[in-house]
Backbone as JSON, one array per atom type, in Angstrom:
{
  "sequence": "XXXXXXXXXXXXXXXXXXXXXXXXXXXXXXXXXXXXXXXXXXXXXXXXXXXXXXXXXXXXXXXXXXXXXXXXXXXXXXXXXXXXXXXXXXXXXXXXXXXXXXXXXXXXXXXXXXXXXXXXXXXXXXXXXXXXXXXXXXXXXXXXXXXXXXXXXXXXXXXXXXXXXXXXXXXXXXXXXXXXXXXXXXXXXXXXXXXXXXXXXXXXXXXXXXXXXXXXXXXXXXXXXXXXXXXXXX",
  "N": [[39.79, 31.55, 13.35], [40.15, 27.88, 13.51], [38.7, 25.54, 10.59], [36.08, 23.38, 11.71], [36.26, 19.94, 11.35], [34.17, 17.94, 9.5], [33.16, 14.38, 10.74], [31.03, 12.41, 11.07], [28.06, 12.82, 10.41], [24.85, 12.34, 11.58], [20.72, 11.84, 11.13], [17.62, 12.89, 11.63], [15.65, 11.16, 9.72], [12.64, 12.71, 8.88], [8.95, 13.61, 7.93], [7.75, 11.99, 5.55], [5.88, 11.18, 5.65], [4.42, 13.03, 5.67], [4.85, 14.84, 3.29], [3.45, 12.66, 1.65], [0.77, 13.18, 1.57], [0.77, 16.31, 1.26], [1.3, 15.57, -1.41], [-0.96, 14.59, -2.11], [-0.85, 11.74, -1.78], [-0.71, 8.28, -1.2], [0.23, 7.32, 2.13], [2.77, 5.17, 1.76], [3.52, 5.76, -0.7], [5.11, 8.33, 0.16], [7.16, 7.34, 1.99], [8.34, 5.36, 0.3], [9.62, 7.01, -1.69], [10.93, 8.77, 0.34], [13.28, 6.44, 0.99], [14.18, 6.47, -1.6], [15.51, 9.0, -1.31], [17.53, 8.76, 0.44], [19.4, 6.9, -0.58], [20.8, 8.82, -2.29], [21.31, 10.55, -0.69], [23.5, 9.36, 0.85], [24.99, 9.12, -1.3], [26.32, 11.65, -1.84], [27.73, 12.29, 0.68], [29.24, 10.89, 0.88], [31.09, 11.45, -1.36], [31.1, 13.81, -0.11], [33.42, 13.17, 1.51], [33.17, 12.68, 4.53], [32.84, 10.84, 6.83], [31.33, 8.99, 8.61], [27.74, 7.83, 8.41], [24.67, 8.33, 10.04], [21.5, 6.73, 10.35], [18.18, 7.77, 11.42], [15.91, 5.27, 10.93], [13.76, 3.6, 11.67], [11.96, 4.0, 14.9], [11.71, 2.48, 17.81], [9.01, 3.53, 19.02], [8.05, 3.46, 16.93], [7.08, 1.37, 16.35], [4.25, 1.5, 17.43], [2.65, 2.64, 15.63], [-0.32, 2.07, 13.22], [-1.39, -1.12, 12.21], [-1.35, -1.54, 9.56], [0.25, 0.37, 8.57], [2.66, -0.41, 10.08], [3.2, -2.65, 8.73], [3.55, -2.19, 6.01], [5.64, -0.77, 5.78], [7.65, -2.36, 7.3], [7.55, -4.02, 4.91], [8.41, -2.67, 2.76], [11.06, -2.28, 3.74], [11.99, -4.72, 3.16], [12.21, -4.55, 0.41], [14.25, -2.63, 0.15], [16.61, -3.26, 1.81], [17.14, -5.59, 0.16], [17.36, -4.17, -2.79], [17.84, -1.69, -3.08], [20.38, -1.2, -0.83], [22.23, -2.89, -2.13], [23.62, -1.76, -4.05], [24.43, 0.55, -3.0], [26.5, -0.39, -1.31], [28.08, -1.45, -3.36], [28.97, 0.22, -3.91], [31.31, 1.19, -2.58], [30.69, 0.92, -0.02], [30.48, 0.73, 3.69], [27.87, -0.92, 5.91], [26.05, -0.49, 8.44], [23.69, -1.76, 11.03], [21.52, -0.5, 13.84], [19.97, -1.02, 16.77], [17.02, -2.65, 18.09], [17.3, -5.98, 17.31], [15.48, -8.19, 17.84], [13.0, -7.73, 17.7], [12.16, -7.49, 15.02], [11.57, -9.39, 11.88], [12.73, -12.43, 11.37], [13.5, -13.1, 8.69], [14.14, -10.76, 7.91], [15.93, -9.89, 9.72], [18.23, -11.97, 9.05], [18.88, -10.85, 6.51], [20.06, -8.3, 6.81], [21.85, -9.07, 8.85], [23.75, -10.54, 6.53], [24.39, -8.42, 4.89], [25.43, -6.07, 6.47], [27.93, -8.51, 6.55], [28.77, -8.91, 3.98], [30.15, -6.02, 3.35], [31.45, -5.58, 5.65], [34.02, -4.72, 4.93], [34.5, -2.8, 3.26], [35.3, 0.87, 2.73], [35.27, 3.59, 2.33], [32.81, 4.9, 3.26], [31.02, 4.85, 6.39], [27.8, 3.53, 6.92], [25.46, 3.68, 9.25], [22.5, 2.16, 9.9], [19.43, 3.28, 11.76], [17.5, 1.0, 13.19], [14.38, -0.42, 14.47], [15.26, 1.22, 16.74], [15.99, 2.84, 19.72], [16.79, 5.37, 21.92], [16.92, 5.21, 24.99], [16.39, 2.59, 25.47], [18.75, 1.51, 24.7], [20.62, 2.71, 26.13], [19.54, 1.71, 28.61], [19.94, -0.79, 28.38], [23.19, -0.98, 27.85], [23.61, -0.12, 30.44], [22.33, -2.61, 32.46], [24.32, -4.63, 31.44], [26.98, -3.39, 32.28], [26.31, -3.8, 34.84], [25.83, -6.44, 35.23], [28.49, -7.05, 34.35], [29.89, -6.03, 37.01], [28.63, -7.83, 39.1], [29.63, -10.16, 37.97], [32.07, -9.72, 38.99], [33.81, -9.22, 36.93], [34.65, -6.53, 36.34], [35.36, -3.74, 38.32], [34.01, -1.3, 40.1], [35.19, 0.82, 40.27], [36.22, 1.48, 38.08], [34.49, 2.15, 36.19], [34.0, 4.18, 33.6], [33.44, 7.02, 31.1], [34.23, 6.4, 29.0], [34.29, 3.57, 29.04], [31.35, 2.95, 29.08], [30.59, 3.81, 27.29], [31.61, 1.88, 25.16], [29.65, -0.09, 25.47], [27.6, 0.46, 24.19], [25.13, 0.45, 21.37], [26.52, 1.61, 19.35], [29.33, 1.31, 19.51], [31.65, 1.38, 17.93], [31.61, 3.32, 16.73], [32.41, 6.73, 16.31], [30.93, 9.6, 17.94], [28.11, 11.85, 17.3], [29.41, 14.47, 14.7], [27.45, 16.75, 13.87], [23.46, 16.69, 13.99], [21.18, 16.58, 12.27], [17.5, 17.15, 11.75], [14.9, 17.03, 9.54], [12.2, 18.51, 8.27], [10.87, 20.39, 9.96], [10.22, 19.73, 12.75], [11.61, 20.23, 16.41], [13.16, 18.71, 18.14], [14.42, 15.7, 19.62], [13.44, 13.22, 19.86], [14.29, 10.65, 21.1], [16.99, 9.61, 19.95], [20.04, 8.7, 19.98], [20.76, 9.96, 22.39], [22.66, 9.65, 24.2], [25.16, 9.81, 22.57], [25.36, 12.34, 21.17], [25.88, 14.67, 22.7], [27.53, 16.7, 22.45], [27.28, 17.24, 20.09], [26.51, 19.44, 17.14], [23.75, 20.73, 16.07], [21.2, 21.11, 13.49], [18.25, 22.05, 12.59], [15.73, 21.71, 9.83], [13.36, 23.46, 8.44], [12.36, 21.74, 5.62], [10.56, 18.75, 4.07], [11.81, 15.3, 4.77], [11.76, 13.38, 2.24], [12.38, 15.88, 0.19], [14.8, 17.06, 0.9], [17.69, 17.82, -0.11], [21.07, 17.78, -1.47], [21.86, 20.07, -2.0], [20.99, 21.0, 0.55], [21.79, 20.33, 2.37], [25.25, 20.33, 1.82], [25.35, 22.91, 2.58], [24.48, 23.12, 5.43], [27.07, 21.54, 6.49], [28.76, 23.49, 5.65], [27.8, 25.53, 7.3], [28.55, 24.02, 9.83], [31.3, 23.87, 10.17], [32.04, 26.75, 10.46], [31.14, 27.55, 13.14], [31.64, 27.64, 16.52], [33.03, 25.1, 18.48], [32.83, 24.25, 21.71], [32.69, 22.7, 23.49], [32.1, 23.33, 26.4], [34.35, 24.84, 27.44], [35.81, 27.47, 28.13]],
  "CA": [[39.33, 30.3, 13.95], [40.29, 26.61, 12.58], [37.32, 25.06, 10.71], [35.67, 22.27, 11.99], [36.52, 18.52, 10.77], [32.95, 17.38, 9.53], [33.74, 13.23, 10.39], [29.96, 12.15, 11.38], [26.37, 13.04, 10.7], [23.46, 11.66, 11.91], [19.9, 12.55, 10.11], [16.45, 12.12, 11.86], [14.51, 11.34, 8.42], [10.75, 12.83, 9.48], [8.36, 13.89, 6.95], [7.76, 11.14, 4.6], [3.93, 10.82, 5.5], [3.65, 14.76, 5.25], [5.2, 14.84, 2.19], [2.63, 12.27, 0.91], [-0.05, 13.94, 1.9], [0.43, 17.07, 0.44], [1.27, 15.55, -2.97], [-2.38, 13.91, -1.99], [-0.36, 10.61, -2.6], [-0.81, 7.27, 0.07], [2.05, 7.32, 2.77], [3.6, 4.07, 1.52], [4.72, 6.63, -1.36], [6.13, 9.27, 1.0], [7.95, 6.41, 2.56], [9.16, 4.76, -0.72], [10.09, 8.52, -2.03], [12.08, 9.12, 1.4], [14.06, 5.51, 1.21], [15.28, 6.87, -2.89], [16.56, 10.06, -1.13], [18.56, 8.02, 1.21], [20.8, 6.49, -1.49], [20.92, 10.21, -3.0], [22.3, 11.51, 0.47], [24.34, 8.51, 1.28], [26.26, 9.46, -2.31], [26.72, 12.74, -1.15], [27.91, 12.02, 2.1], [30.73, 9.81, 0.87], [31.82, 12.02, -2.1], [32.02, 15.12, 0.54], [34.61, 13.33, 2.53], [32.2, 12.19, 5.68], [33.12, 9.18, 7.1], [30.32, 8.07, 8.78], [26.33, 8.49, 8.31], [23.57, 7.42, 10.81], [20.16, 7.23, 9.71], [16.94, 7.15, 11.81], [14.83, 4.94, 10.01], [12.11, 3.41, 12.37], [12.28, 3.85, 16.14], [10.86, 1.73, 18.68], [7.77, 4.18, 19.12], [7.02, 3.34, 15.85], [5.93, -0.16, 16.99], [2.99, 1.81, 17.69], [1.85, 2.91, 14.56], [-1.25, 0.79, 12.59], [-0.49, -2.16, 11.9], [-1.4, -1.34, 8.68], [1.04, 1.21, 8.03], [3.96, -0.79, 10.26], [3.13, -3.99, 7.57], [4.2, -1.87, 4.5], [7.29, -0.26, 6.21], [8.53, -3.68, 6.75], [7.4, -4.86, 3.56], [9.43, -1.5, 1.82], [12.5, -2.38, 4.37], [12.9, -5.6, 2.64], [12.68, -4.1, -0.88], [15.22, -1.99, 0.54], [17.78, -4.33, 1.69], [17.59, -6.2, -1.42], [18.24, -3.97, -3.9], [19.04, -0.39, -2.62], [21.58, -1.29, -0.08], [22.82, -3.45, -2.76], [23.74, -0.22, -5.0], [25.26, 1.21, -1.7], [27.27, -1.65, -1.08], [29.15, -1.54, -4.88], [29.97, 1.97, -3.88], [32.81, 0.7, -1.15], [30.16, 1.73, 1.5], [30.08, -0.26, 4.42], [26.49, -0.66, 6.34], [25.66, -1.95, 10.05], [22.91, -1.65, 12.05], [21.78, -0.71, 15.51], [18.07, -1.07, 17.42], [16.21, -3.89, 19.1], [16.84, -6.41, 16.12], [14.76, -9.03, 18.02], [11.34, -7.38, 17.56], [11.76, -7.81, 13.36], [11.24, -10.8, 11.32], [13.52, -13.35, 10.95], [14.23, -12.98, 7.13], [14.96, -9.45, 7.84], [17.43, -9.86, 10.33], [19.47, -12.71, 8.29], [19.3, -9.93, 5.36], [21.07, -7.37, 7.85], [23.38, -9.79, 8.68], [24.12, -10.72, 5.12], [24.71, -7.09, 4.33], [26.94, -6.01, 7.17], [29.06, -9.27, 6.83], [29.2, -8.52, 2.52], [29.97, -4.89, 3.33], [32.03, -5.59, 6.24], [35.28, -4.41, 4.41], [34.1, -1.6, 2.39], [35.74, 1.74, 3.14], [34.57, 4.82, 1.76], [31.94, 5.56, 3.99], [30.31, 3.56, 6.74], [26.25, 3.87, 6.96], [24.62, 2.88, 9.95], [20.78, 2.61, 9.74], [18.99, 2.81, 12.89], [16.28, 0.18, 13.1], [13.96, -0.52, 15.7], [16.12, 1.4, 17.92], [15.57, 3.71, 20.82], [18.32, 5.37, 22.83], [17.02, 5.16, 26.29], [16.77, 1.31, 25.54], [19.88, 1.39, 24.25], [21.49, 3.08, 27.77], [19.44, 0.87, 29.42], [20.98, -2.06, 27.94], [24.68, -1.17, 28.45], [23.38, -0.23, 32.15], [22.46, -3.75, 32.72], [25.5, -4.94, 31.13], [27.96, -3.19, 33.24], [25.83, -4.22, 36.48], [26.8, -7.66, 35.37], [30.35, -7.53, 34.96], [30.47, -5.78, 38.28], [28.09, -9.17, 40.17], [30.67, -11.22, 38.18], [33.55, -9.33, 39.09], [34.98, -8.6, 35.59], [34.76, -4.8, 36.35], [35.7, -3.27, 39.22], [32.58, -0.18, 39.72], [35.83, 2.42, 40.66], [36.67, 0.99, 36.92], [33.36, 2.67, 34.99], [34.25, 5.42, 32.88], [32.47, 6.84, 30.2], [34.82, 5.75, 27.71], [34.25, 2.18, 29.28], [30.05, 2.66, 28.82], [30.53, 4.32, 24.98], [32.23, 0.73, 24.2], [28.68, -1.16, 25.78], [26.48, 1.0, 23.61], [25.12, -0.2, 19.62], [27.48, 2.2, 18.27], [30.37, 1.61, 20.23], [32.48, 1.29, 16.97], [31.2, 4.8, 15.61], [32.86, 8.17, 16.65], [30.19, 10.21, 18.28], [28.06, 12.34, 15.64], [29.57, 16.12, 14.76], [26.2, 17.59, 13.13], [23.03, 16.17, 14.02], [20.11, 17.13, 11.24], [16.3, 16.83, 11.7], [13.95, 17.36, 8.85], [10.26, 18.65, 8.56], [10.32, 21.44, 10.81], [10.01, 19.36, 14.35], [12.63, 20.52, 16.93], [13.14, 17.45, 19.49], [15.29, 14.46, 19.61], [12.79, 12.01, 19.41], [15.12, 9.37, 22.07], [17.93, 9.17, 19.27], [21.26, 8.78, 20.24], [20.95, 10.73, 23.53], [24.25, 9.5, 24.68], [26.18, 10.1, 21.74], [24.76, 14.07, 20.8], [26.35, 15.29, 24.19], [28.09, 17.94, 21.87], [27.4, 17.34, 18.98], [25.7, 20.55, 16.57], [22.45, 20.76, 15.86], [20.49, 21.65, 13.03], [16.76, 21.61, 11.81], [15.33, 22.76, 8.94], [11.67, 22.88, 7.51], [12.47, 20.99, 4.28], [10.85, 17.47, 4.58], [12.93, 14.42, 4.44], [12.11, 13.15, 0.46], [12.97, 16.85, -0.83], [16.27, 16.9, 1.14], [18.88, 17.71, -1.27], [22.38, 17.79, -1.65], [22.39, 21.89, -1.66], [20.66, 21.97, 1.22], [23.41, 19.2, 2.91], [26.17, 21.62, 1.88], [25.0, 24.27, 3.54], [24.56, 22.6, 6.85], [28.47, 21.66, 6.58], [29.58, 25.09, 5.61], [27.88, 26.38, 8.76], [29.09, 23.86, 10.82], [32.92, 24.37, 10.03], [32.14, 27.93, 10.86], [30.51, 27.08, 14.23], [32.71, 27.63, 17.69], [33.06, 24.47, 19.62], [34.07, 24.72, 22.86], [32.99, 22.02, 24.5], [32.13, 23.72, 27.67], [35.37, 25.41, 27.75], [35.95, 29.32, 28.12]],
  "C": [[39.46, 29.15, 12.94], [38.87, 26.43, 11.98], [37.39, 23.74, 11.13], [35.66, 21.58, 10.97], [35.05, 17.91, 10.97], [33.45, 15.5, 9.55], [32.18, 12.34, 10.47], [28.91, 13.01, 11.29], [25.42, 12.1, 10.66], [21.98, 12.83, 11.66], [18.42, 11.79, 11.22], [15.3, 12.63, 10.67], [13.46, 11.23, 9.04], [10.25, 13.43, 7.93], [7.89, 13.59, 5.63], [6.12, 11.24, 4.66], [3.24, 12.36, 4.97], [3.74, 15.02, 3.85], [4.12, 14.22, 1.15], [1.2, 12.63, 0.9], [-0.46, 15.07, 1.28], [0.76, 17.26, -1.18], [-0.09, 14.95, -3.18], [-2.28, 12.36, -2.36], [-0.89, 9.27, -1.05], [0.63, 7.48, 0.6], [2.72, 6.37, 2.55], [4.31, 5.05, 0.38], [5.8, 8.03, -1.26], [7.5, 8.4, 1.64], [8.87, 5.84, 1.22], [9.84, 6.17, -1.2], [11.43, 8.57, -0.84], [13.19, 7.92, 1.27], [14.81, 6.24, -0.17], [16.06, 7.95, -2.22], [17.86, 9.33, 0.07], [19.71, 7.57, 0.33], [21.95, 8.02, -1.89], [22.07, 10.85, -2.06], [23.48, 11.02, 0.54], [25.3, 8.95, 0.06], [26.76, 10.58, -2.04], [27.34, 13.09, -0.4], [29.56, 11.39, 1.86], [31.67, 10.82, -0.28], [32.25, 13.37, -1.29], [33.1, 14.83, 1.72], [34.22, 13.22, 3.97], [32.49, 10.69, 5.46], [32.14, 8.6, 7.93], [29.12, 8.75, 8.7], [25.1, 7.77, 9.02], [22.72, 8.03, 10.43], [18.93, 7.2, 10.83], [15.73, 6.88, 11.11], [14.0, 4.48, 10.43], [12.65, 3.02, 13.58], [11.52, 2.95, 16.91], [9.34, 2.12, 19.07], [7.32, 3.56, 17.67], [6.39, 2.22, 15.49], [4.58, 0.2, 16.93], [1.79, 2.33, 16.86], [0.82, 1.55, 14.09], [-0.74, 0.21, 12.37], [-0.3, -2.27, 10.01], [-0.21, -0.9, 7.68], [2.59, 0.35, 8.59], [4.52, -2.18, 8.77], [3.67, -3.31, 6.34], [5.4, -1.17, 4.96], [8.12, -1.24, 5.91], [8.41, -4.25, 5.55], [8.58, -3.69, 2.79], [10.78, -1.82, 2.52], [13.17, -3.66, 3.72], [13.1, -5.76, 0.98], [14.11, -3.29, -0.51], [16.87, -2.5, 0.86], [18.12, -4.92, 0.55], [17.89, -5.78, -2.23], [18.93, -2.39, -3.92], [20.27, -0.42, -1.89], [22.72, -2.15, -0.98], [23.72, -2.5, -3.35], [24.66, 0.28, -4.03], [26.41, 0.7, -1.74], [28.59, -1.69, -2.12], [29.37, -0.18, -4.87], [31.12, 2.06, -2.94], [31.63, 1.77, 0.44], [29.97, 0.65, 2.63], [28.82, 0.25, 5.71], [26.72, -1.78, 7.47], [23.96, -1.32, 10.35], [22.24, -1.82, 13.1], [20.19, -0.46, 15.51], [18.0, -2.79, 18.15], [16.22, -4.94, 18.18], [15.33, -7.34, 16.59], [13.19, -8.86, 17.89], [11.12, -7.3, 15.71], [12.27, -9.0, 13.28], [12.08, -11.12, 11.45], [14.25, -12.79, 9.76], [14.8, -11.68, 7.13], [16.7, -8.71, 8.46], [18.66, -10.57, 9.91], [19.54, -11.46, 6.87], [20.07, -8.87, 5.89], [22.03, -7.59, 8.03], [23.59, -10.08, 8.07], [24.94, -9.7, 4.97], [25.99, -6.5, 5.28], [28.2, -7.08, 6.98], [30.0, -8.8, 5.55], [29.85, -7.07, 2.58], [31.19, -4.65, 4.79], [33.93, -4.88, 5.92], [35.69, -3.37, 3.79], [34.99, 0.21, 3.7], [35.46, 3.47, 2.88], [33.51, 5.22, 2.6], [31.35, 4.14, 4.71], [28.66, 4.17, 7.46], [25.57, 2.96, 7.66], [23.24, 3.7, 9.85], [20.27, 2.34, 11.0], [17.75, 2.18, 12.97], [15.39, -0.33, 14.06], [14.89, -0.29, 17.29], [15.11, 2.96, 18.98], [16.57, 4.02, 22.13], [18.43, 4.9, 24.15], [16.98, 3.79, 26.79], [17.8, 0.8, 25.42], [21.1, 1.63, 25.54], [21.01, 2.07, 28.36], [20.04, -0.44, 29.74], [21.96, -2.3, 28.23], [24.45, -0.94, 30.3], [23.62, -1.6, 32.62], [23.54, -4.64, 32.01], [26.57, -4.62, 31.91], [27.55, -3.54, 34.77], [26.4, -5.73, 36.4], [28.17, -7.85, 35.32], [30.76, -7.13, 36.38], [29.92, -6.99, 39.27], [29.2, -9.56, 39.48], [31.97, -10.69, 37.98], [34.53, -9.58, 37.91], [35.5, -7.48, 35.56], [34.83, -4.03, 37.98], [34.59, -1.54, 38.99], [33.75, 1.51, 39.68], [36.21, 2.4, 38.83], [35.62, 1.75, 35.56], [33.46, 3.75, 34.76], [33.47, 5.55, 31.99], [32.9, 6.7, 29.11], [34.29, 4.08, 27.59], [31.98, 2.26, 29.05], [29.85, 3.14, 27.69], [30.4, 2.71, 24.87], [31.17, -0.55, 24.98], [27.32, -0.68, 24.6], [26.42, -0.04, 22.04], [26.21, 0.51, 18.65], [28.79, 2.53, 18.97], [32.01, 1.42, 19.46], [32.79, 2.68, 16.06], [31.61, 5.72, 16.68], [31.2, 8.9, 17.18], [29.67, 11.07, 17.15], [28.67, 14.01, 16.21], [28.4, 16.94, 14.25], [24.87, 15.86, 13.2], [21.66, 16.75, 13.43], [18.37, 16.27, 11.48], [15.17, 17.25, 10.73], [12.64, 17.63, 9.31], [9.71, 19.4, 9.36], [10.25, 21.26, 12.71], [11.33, 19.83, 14.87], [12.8, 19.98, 18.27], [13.95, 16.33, 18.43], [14.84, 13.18, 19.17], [13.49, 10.27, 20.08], [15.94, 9.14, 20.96], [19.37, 9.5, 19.59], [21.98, 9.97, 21.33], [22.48, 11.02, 24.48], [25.46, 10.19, 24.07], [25.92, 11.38, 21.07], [25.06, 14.76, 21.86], [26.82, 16.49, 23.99], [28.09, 17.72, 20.98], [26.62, 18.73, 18.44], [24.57, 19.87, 16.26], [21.2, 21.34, 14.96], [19.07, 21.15, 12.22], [16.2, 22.18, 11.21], [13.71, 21.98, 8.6], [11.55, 21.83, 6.13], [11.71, 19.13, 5.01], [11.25, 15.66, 3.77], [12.78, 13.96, 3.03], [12.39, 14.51, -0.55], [13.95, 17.43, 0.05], [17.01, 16.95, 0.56], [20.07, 18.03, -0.83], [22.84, 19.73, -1.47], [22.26, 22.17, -0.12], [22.16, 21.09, 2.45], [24.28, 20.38, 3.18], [26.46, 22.43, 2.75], [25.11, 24.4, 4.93], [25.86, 22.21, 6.89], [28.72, 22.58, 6.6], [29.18, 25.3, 6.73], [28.48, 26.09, 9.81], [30.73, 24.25, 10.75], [33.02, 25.55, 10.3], [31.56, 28.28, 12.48], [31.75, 27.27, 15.21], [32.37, 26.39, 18.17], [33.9, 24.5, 20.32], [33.89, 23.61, 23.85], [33.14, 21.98, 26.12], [33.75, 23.98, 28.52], [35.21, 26.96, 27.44], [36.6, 29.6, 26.44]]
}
């Protein structure tokens, strides 16, 4: 059997608060801990020949957290932009990202767009972060998008394929993912990229997300390249 062409993974980083917890630490340092392993992976990722890497870094549910705890996320997201993605950036990595921008600050969203425009060219790996996103908002979205081109007769409805509703989605630039990894033991989706995981693999391990390493990475490639897809074929 050929092996499988690893070209996409997508990562739902969980376990940052657990993590701080049982070092008996505050969760702003499970959270700052989990953002350093992000660079860590992201080098990883690009030196094994992976061309793209989606992150889930705060979903739309997580609106719902204290406000306490959402106030130092965003406060760590714009240490983050500023000088980790920077670091990224001078590695030929190019960075977008997809979610609801309109529900974060201002300054955050011109630092987003800063970064994708600076980064726009970069080749070596491209690292989307998912940011106040949520998939089923995300379908919903291109839904009402293709309902309008069909009232203003841009689109003909015999015309909607699902090649033609990929290219309405946030990641309608990104290949679908081939391995889709969940830290910390949970085994659910969590509404991430429902559309685009249609076949993709699937693996979740107990490790959680700030002691994520590079061995354990590996490993999850090797298996997948040894993996049958069939794609709901015989």
């Amino acid at each position: 059997m050929e092996e499988n062409t690893c070209n996409h993974i997508a990562i739902i980083m969980d376990g940052n608060r657990r993590w701080a917890k049982a070092h008996n630490l505050p969760k702003n340092f499970g959270h700052k801990k989990g953002a350093e392993n992000v660079v860590k992976i992201t080098r990883a990722m690009k030196d094994s020949g992976v061309k793209y890497l989606t992150l889930y870094a705060f979903s739309t549910e997580n609106w719902q957290r204290s406000e306490d705890e959402v106030k130092t996320l965003m406060q760590l997201l714009r240490e983050y932009l500023n000088k980790e993605l920077k670091e990224i950036m001078d590695n030929n990595v190019r960075i977008c990202f997809i979610g609801e921008r309109d529900m974060l600050d201002s300054d955050i969203r011109e630092q987003m767009t800063y970064i994708e425009n600076q980064s726009a060219n970069n080749t070596a790996l491209t690292l989307c972060i998912a940011l106040s996103y949520g998939s089923r908002q995300e379908i919903l979205s291109a839904v009402k998008k293709t309902a309008q081109m069909v009232l203003d007769k841009k689109l003909d409805i015999n015309d909607i394929t699902a090649q033609k509703f990929s290219s309405l989605l946030y990641t309608a630039q990104i290949p679908d993912p081939d391995i889709l990894i969940r830290t910390s033991g949970e085994q659910r989706i969590s509404n991430y990229l429902l559309w685009q995981i249609a076949y993709t693999e699937l693996f979740f391990t107990d490790t959680l997300w700030p002691d994520f390493g590079i061995e354990e990475l590996s490993d999850i490639i090797k298996k997948f390249k040894n993996r049958e897809r069939r794609y709901g074929k015989s």
